[in-house]
DRENDO-1510 file (C-alpha; in Angstrom, 1 decimal, always signed):
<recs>
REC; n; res; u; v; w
REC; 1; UNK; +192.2; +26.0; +130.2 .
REC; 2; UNK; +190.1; +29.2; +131.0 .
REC; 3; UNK; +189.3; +30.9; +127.4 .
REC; 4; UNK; +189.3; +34.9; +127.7 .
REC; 5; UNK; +186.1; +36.5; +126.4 .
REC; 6; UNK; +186.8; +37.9; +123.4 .
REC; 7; UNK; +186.9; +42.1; +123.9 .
REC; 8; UNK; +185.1; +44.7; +121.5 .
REC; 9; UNK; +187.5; +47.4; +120.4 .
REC; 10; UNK; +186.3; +50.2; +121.6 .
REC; 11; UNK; +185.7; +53.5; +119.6 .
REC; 12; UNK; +186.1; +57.1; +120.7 .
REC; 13; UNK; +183.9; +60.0; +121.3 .
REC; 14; UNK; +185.0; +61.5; +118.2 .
REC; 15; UNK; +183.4; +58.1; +116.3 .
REC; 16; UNK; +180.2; +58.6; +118.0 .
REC; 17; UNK; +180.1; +62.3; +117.5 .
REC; 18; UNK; +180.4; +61.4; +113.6 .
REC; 19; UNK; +178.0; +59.0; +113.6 .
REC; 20; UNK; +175.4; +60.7; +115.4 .
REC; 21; UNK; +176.2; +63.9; +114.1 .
REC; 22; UNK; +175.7; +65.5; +117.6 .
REC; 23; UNK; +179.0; +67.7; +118.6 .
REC; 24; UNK; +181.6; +65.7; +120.9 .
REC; 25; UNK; +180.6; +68.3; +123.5 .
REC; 26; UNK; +177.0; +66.9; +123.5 .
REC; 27; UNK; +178.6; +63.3; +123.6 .
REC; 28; UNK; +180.4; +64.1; +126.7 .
REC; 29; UNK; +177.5; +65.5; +128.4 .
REC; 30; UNK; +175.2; +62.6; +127.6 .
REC; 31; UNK; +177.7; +59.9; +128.6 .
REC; 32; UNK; +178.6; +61.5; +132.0 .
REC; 33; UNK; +174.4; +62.1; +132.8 .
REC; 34; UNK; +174.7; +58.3; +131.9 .
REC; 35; UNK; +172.1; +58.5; +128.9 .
REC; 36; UNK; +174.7; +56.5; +126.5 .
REC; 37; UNK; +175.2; +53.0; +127.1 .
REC; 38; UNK; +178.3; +51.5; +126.5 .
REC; 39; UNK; +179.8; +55.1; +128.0 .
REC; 40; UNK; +183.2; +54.8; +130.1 .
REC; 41; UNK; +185.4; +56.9; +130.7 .
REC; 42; UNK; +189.5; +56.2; +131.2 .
REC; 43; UNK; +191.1; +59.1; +132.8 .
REC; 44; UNK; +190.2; +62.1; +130.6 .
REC; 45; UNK; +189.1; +59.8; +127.7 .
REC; 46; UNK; +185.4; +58.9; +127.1 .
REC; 47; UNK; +185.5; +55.6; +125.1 .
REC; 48; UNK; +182.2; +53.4; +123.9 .
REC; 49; UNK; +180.8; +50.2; +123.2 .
REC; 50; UNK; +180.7; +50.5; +119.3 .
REC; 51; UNK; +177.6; +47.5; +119.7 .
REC; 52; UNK; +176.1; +49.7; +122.6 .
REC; 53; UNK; +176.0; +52.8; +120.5 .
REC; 54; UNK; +174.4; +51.1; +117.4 .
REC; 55; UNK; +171.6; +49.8; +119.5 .
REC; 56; UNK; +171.2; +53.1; +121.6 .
REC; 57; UNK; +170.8; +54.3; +117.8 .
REC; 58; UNK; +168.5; +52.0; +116.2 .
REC; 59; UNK; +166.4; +52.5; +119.8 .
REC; 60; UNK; +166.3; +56.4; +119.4 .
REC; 61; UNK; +165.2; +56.1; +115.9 .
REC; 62; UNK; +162.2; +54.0; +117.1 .
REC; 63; UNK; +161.2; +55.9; +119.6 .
REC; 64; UNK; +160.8; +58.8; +117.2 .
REC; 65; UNK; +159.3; +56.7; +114.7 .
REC; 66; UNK; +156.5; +55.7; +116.7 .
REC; 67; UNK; +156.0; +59.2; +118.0 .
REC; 68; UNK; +155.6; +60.8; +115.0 .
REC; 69; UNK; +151.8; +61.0; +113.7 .
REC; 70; UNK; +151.4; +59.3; +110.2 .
REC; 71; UNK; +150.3; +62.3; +108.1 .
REC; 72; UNK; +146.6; +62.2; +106.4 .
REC; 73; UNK; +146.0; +63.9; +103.1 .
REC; 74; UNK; +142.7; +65.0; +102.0 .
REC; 75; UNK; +141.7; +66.1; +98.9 .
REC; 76; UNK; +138.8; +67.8; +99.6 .
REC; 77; UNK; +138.2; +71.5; +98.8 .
REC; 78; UNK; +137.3; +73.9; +102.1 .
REC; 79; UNK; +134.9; +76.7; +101.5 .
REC; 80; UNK; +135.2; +79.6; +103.1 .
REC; 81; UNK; +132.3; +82.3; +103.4 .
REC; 82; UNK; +130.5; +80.7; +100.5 .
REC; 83; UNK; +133.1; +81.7; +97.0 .
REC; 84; UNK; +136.5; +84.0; +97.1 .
REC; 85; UNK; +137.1; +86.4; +99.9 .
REC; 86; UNK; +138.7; +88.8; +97.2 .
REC; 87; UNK; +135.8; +91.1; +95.4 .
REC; 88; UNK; +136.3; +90.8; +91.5 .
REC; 89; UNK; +135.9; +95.0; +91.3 .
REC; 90; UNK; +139.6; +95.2; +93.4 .
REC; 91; UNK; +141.2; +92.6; +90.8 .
REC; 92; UNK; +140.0; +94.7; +88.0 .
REC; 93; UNK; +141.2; +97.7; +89.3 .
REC; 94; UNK; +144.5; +96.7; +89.8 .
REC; 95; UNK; +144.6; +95.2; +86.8 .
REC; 96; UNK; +143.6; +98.3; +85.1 .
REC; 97; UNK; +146.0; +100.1; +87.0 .
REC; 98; UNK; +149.0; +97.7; +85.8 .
REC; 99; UNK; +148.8; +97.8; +82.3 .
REC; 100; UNK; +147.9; +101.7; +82.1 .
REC; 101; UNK; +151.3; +102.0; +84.0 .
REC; 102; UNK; +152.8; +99.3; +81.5 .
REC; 103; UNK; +151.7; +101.3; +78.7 .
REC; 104; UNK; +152.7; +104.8; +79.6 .
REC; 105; UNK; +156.3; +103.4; +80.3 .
REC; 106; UNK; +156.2; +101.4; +76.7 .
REC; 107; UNK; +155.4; +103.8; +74.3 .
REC; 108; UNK; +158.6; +105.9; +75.0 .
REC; 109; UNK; +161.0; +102.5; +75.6 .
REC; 110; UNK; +162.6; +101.6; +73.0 .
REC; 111; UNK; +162.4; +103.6; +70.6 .
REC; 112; UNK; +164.6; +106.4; +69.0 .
REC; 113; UNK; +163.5; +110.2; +68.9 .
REC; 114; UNK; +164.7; +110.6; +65.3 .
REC; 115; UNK; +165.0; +114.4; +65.5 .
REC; 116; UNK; +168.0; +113.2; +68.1 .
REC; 117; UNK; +169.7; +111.6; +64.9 .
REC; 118; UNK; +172.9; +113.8; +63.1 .
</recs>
């Protein structure tokens, strides 16, 4: 007795598109360019090997993960110009100029005119 292969149940484009979180319009164009495996389409219905998209997947993510640089962090200090590009008279001065604004506005806030009282 011949034994039948046993078949995959098949998921739509609406499973994939969930799963890869790309829009079932991107799905479509990828399967019919023939860049997802597992892709077939029955009449007007795109269908997919659910093992096929798993591994097309797992392969994408690998390609990105060896792509990617692995960041380096340094802890070293940069000079620049030998000390702080901003002069210390300009910080003063603006300082200054804060807090004589600050004070002007303060003396008057807050406080009741008590010939205004009844």
């Amino acid at each position: 007795m011949d034994t039948i292969p046993q078949i995959t149940q098949r998921v739509r484009l609406a499973d994939v598109a969930r799963v890869t979180t790309l829009s079932t319009r991107q799905i479509q164009k990828l399967a019919a360019a023939g860049q997802i495996p597992g892709a077939a389409k029955f009449g007007r219905i795109w269908t997919f090997d659910p093992i096929k998209i798993h591994a097309w997947i797992n392969n994408q993510e690998a390609r990105v993960c060896q792509a990617a640089p692995t960041p380096t962090y340094t802890f070293e200090a940069k000079r620049i110009g030998g000390g702080s590009r901003l002069p210390t008279a300009s910080i003063e001065a603006a300082y200054a100029r804060l807090t004589r604004g600050k004070q002007g506005a303060g003396s008057s806030s807050g406080k009741r005119n008590s010939s205004a009282r009844p």
